[in-house]
C-alpha positions as semicolon CSV with decimal commas, in nm:
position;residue;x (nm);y (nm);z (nm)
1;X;0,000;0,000;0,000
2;X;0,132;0,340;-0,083
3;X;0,272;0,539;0,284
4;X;-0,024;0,835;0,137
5;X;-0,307;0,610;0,105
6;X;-0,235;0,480;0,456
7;X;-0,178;0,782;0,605
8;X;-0,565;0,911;0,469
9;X;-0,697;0,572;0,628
10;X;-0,534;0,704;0,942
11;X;-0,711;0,994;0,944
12;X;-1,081;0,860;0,903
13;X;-1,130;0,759;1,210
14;X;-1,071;1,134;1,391
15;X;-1,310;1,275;1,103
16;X;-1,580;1,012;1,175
17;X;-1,608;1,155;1,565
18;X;-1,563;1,483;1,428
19;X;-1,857;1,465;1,175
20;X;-2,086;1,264;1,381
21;X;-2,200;1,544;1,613
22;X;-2,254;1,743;1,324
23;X;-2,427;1,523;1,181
24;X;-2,674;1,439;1,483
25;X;-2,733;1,818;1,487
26;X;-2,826;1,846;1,128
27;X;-3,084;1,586;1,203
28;X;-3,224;1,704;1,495
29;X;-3,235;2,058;1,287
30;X;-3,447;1,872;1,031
31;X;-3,664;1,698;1,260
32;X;-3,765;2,039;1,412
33;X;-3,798;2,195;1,119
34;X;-3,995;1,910;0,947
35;X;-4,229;1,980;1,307
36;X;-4,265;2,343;1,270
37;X;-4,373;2,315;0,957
38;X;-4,642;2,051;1,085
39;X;-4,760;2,289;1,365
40;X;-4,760;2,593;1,136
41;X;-4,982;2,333;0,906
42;X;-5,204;2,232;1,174
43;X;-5,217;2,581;1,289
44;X;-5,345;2,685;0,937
45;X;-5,587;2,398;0,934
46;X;-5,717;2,507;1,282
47;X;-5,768;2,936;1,180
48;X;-5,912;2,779;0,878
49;X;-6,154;2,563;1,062
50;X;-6,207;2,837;1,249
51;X;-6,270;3,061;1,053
52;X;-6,535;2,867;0,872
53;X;-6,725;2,834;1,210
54;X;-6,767;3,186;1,247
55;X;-6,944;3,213;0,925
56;X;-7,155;2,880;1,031
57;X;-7,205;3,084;1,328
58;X;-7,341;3,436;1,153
59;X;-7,010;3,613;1,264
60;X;-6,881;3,763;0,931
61;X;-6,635;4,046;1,141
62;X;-6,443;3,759;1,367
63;X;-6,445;3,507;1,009
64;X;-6,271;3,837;0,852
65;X;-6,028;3,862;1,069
66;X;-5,905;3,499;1,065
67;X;-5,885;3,491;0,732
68;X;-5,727;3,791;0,658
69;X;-5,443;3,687;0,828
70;X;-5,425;3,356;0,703
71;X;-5,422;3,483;0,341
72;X;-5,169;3,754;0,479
73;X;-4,904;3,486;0,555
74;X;-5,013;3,239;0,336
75;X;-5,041;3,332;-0,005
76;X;-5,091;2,986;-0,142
77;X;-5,383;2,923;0,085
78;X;-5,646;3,008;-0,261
79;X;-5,911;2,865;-0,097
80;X;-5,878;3,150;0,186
81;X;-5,868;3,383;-0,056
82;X;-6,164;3,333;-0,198
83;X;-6,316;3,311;0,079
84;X;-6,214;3,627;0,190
85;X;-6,314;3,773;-0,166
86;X;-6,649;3,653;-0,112
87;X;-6,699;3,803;0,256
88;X;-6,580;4,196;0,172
89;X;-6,828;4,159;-0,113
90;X;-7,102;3,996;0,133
91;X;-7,022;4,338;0,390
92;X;-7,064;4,572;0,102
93;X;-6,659;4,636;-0,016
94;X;-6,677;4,544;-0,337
95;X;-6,338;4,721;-0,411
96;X;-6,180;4,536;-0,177
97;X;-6,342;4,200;-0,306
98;X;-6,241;4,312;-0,677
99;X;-5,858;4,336;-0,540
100;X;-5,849;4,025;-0,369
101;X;-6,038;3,841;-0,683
102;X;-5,787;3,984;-0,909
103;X;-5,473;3,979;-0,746
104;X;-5,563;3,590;-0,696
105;X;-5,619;3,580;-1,088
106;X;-5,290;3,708;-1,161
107;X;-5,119;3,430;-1,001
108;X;-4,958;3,192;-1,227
109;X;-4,938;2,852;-1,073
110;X;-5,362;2,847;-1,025
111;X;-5,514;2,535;-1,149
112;X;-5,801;2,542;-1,459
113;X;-6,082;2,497;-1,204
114;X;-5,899;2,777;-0,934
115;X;-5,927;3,063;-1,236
116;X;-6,262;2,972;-1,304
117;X;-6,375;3,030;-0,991
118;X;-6,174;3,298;-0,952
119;X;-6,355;3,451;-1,240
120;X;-6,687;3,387;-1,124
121;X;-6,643;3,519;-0,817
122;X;-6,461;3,831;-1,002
123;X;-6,780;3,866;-1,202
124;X;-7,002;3,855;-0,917
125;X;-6,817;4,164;-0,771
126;X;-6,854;4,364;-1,099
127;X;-7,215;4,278;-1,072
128;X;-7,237;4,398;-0,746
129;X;-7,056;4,715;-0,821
130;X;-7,259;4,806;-1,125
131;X;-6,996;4,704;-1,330
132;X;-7,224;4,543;-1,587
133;X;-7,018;4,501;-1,877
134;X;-6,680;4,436;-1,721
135;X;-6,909;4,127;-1,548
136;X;-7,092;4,075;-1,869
137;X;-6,724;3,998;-2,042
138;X;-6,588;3,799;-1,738
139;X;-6,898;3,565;-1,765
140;X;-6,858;3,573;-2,153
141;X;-6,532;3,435;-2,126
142;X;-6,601;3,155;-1,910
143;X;-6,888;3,048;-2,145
144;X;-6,638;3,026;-2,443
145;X;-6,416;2,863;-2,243
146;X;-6,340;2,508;-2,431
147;X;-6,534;2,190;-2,230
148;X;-6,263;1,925;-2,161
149;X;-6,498;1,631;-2,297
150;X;-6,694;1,692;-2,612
151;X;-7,010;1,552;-2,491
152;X;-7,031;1,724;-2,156
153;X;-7,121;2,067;-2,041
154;X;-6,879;2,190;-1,746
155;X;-7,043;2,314;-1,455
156;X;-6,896;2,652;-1,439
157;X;-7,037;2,668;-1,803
158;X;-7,405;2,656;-1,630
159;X;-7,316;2,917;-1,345
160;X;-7,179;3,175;-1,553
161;X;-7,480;3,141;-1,770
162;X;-7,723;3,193;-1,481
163;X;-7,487;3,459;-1,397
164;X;-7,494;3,627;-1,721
165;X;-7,892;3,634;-1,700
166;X;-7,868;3,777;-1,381
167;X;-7,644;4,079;-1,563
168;X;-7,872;4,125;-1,818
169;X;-8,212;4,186;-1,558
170;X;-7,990;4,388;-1,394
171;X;-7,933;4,604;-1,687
172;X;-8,268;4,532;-1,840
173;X;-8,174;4,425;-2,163
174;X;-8,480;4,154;-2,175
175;X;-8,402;4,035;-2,516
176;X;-8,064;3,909;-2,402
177;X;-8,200;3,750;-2,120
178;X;-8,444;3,565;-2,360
179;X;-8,196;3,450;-2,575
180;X;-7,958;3,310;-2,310
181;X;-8,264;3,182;-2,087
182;X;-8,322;2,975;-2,455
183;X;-7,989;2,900;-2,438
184;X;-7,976;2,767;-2,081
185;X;-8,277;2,512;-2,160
186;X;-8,044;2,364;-2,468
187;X;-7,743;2,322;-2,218
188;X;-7,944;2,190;-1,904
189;X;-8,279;2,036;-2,064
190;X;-8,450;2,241;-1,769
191;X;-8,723;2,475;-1,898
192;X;-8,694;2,808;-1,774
193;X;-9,023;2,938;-1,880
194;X;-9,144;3,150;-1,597
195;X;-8,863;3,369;-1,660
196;X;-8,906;3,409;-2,022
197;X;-9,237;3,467;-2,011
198;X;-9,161;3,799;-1,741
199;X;-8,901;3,899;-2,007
200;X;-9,174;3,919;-2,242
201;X;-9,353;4,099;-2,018
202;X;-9,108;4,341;-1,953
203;X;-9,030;4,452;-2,327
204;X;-9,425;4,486;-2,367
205;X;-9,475;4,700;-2,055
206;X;-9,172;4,910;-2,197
207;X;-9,379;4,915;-2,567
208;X;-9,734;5,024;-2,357
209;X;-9,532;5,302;-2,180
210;X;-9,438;5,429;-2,508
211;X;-9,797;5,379;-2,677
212;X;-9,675;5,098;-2,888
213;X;-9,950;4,918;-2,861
214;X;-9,922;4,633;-3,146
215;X;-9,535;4,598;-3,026
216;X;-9,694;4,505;-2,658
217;X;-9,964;4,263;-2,817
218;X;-9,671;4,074;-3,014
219;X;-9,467;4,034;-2,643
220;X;-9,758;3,949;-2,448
221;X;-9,854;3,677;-2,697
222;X;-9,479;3,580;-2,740
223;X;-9,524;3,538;-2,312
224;X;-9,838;3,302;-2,319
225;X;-9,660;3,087;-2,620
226;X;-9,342;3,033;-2,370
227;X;-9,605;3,029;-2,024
228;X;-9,959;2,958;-2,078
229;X;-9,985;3,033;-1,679
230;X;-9,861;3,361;-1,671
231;X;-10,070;3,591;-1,543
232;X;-9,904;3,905;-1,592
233;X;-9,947;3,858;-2,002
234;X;-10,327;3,863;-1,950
235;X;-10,349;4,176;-1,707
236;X;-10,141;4,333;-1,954
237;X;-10,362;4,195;-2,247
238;X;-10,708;4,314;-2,033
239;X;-10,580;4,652;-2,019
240;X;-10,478;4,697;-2,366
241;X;-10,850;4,604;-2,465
242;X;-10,976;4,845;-2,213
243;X;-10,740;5,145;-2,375
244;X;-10,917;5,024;-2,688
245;X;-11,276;4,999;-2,577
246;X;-11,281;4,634;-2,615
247;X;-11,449;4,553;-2,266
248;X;-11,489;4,185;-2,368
249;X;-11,190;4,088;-2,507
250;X;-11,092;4,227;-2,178
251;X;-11,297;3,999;-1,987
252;X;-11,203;3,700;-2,123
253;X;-10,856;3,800;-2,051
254;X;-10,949;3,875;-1,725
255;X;-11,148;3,523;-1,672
256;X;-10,845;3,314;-1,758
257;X;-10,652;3,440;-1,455
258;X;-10,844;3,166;-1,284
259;X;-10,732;2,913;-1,393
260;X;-10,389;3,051;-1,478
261;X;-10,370;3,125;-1,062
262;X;-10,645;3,145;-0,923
263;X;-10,436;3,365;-0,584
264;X;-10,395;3,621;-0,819
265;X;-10,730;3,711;-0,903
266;X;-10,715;4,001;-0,637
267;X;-10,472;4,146;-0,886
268;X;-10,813;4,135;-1,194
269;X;-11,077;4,214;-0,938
270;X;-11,122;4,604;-1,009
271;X;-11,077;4,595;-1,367
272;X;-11,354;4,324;-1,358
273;X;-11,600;4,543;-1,208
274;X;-11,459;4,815;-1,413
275;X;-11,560;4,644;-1,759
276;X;-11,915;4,446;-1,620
277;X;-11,996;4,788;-1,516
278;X;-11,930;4,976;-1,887
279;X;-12,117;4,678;-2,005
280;X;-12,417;4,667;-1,767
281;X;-12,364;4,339;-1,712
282;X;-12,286;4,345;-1,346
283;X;-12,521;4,094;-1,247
284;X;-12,290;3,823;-1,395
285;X;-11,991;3,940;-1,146
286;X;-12,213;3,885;-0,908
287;X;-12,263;3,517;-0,982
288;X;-11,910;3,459;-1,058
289;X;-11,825;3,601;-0,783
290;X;-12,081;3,363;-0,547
291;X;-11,915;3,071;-0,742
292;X;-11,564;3,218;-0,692
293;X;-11,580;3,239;-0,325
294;X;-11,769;2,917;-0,304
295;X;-11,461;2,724;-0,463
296;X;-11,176;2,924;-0,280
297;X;-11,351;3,082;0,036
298;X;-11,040;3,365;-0,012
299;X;-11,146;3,652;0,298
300;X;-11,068;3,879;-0,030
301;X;-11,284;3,705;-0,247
302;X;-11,590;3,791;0,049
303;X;-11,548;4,099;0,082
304;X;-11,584;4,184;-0,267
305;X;-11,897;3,973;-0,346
306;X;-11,973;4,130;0,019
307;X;-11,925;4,486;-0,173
308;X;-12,113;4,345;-0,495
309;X;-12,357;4,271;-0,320
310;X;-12,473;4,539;-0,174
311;X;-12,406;4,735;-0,512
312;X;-12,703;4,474;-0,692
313;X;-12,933;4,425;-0,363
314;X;-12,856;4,677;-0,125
315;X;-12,661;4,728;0,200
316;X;-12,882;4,481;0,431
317;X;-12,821;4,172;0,178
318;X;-12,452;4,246;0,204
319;X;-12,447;4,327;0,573
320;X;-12,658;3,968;0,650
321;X;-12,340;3,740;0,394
322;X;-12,047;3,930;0,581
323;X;-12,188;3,850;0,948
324;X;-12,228;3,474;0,876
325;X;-11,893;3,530;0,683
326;X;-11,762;3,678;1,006
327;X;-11,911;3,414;1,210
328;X;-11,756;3,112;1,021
329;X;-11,410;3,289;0,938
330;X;-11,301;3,586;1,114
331;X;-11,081;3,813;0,960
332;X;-10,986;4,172;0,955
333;X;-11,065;4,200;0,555
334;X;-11,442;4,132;0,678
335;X;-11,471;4,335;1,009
336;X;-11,355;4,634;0,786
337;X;-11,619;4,507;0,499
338;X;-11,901;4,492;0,782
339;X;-11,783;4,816;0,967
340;X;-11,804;4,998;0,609
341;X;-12,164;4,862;0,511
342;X;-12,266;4,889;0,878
343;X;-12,228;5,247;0,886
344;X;-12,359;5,308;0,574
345;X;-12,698;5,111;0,649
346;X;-12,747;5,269;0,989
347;X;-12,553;5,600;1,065
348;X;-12,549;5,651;1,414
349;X;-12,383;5,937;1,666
350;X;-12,188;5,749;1,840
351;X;-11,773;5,725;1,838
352;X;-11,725;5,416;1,854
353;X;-11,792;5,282;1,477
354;X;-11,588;5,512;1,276
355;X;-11,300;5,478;1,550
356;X;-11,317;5,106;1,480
357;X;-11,329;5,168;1,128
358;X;-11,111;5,412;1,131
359;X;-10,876;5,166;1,338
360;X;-10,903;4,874;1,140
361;X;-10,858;5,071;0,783
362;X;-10,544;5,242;0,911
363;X;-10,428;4,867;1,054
364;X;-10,480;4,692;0,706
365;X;-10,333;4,969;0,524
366;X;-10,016;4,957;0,716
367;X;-9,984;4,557;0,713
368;X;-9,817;4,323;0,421
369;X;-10,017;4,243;0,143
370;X;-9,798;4,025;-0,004
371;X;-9,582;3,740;0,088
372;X;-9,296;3,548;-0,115
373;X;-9,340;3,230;-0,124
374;X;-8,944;3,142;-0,116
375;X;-8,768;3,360;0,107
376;X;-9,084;3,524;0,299
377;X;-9,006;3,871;0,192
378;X;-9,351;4,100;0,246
379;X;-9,469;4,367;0,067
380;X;-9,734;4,640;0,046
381;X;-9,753;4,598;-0,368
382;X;-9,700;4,340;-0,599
383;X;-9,366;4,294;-0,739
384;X;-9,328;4,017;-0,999
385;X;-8,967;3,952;-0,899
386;X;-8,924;3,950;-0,550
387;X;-8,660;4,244;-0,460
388;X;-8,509;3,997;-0,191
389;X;-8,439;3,651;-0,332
390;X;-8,501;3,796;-0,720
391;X;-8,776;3,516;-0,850
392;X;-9,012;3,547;-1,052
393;X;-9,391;3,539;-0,969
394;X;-9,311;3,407;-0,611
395;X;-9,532;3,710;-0,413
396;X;-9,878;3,634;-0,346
397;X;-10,150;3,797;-0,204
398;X;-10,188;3,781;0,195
399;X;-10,509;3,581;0,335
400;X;-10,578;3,847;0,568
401;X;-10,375;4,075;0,816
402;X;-10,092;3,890;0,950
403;X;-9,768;4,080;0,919
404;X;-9,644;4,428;0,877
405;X;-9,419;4,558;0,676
406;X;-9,092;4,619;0,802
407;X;-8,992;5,007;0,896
């Protein structure tokens, strides 16, 4: 053996006991490292978790918080982010949604289904800002967006085109909203009628306004084609007969509410009397009226055949239907009705009847006519989208008194 090879083979064994505590320490250094980063996992994990229980919870300032910082020191966390987005746009601040939405778009290392809903959310901002066509492009651009199997529709496909619709109500431009409802019933085989049909009704509300009167036929027509139930198109219909002087074309758009929805004859109820009365044909309210209240026993529906009646026989007749009325169904609709006819009949000098008519007119008056039917959202008028949830045709009219309307 060669006196330099041995004299390296002598040397080994001081290096081993010289590298072996470094060694040990470089492990130990890994180890605790490799368990920091554990805890500072589990310790995102755990403000994430908690952070989602504060929005389970109804606590949208202490789920802020949380996630702000997590997103703050962790700016892979896009999840979080999101999150986040959504919450500042939930509290109002959009602008503050819009930068987190964006900055998170801008990153390059997101995944295909990260940008896209990214870019939903993004839209939903500019939607909420008034930012109709910047949202209008956003969901645009997810709709061209190539599927990644020929024969299936992506989800986010779906959602942007249900948000696209909700752009163009916003922005009123019904014929878009037609032509992507249309569009939405090809991609989903879901029919999407009801909506189509108030679209309809929109453009020929916007053609009566501006004494376009053939333009409003064509829509309201174009309405019943897509919703033989809607309502709306034959209110519309009845009152573009009466502008005409065509009382009975106006009644038999008038009749068909009943079987359309038979709740929303309260909405056809004056402009029926209105046209039997032009005609002299009142006598025939009357019975359909009787027949009316006989099928539905609506408190509504009595207190206009209660009012009817004592139009056709006289105040005693009306005042002897409301009492048994009364008797069988209370209701504050038919004290008011018996209180009216009551005084009428016999006039007296005392205080007391007109204070309780007085009383129960101003307590009607200030209650809920209407309720939604989804989210419970009351109203004083009919709205045929409901300003909370946004459906269509989902307010109805109120039995009798049993809300009032919020402040």
């Amino acid at each position: 053996m060669p006196p330099g090879l041995a004299d390296s083979f002598a040397v080994l064994p001081g290096l081993f006991w010289l590298l072996l505590p470094i060694a040990a320490a470089s492990g130990w250094w890994l180890a605790r490292h490799a368990a920091q980063q554990e805890e500072a996992q589990e310790d995102r994990q755990s403000n994430y978790v908690k952070g989602l229980n504060y929005l389970l919870a109804d606590q949208p300032d202490q789920a802020l918080e949380i996630l702000t910082q997590l997103t703050d020191a962790h700016r892979e966390a896009v999840d979080s982010q999101l999150v986040l987005g959504r919450l500042f746009r939930r509290r109002g601040e959009t602008d503050r949604a819009i930068y987190v939405h964006h900055k998170l778009l801008n990153r390059p290392d997101l995944s295909d289904a990260q940008r896209q809903r990214a870019l939903l959310e993004l839209g939903e901002d500019y939607t909420c800002a008034g930012l109709l066509d910047r949202a209008e492009e956003l969901f645009q651009q997810l709709l061209d967006s190539p599927v990644q199997h020929e024969y299936e529709t992506a989800e986010y496909h779906v959602t942007a085109l249900h948000k696209l619709i909700a752009v163009y109500e916003q922005g009123k431009d019904w014929q878009q909203a037609i032509a992507h409802c249309d569009r939405l019933e090809q991609m989903t085989g879901q029919v999407y009628r009801t909506q189509a049909a108030q679209y309809c009704c929109e453009l020929a509300q916007t053609a009566y306004t501006h004494q376009q009167p053939d333009s409003a036929l064509h829509y309201l027509n174009e309405a019943l084609r897509r919703n033989a139930h809607c309502t709306r198109a034959n209110l519309l219909r009845a009152r573009l007969a009466t502008d005409q002087g065509d009382d009975h074309t106006a009644l038999q758009a008038l009749y068909a509410i009943e079987w359309q929805n038979p709740l929303l004859l309260h909405e056809a109820l004056a402009a029926l009397t209105e046209c039997h009365a032009r005609l002299g044909t009142s006598h025939a309210l009357l019975d359909w009226l009787q027949g009316a209240y006989e099928r539905y026993g609506l408190s509504w529906l009595a207190s206009h055949l209660a009012q009817q009646l004592a139009r056709e026989h006289g105040s005693t007749a009306a005042l002897n239907f409301i009492s048994k009325v009364l008797h069988d169904q209370p209701s504050f609709m038919g004290l008011r009705t018996w209180l009216e006819l009551h005084s009428r009949e016999q006039p007296t000098t005392d205080d007391i009847t007109p204070l309780l008519l007085r009383s129960s007119r101003q307590l009607l008056d200030a209650s809920a006519r209407y309720r939604c039917n989804q989210c419970g959202f009351t109203s004083k008028v009919l709205h045929w989208q409901c300003p909370s949830c946004k459906r269509w045709e989902t307010l109805y009219p109120l039995s009798d008194l049993t809300c009032r309307t919020p402040p």
